[in-house]
C-alpha positions as CSV (number, residue, x, y, z in Angstrom):
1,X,-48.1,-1.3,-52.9
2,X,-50.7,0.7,-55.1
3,X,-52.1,-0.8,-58.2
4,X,-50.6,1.0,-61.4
5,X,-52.7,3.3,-63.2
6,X,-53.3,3.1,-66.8
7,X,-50.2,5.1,-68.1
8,X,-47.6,3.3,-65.5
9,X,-48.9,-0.1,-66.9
10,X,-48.5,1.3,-70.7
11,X,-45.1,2.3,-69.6
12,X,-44.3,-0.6,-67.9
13,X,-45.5,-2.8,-70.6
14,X,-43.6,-1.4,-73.0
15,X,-40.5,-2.8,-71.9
16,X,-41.8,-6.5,-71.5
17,X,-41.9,-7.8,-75.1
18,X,-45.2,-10.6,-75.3
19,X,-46.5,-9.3,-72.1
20,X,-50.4,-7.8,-72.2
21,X,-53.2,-6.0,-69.7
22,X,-56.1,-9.0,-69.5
23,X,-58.1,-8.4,-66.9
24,X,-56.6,-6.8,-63.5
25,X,-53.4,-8.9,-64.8
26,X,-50.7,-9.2,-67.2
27,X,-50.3,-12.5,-69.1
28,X,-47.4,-14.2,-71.4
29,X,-47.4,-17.6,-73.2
30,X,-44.0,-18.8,-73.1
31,X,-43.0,-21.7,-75.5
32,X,-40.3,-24.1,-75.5
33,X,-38.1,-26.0,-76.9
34,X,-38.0,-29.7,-75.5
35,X,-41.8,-30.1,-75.0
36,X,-43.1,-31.0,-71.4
37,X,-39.9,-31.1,-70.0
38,X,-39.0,-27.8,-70.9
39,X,-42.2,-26.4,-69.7
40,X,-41.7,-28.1,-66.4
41,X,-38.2,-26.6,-66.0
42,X,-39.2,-22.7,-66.4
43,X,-42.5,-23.4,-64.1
44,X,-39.4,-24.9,-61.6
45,X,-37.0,-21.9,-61.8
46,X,-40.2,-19.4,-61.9
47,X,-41.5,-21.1,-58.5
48,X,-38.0,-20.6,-56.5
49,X,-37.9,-16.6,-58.2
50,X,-41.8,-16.5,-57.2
51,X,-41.2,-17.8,-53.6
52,X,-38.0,-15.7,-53.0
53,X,-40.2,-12.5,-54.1
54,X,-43.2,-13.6,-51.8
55,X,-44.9,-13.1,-55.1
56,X,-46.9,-16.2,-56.5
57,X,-48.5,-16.1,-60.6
58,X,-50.6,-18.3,-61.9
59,X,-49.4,-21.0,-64.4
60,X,-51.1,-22.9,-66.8
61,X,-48.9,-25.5,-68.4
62,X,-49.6,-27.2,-71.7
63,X,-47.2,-29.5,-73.3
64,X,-44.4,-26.7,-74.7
65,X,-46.3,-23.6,-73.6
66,X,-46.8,-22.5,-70.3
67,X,-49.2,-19.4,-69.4
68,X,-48.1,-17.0,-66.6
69,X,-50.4,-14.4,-65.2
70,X,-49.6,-12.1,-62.9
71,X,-51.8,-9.9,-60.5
72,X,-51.1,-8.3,-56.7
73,X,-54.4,-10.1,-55.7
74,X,-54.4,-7.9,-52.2
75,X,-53.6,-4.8,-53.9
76,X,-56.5,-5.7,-56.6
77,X,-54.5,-5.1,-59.7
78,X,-51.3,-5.0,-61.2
79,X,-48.5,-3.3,-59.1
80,X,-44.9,-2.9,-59.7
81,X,-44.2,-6.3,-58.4
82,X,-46.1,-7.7,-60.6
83,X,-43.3,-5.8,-63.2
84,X,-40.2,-7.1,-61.8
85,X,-41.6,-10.5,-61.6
86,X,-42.5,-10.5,-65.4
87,X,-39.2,-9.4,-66.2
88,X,-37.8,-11.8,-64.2
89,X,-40.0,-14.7,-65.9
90,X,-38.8,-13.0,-69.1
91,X,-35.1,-13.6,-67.9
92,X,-35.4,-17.4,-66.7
93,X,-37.0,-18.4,-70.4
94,X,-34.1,-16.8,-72.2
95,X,-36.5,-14.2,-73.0
């Protein structure tokens, strides 16, 4: 799977409200109602989406907020997996 250029990303962005280029990745902060435990609840449903996909972010989790970051580290970049998987972490939050 090729790492998007700099126009697919745009594009692809566009349609993933609170997602943003950092680095090689995307990112998101999430928050939640229900402090920790909600937290620990969309990291949860994430993981199962994440292992399903054979596509694994990286979370940071901090009391109501959790930070996902996604990258296709063997590609190098961000790749349309990468895209489904934010709009699938959109769509577990509620988003």
């Amino acid at each position: 799977m090729a790492v998007l250029s700099a126009d697919e990303l745009a594009a692809g962005l566009a349609s993933l409200p609170g997602w943003a280029g950092e680095g090689g990745a995307i990112v998101k902060v999430f928050t939640f109602e229900g402090g920790f435990m909600g937290s620990v609840g969309f990291v949860n449903r994430l993981a199962e989406a994440a292992e399903a996909a054979d596509h694994h972010p990286d979370l940071a989790i901090s009391w109501n907020r959790v930070t996902v970051t996604l990258a296709t580290h063997s590609e190098g970049g961000v790749t349309a997996k990468d895209l489904a998987l934010a709009a699938e972490a959109d769509r577990l939050a509620g988003a």
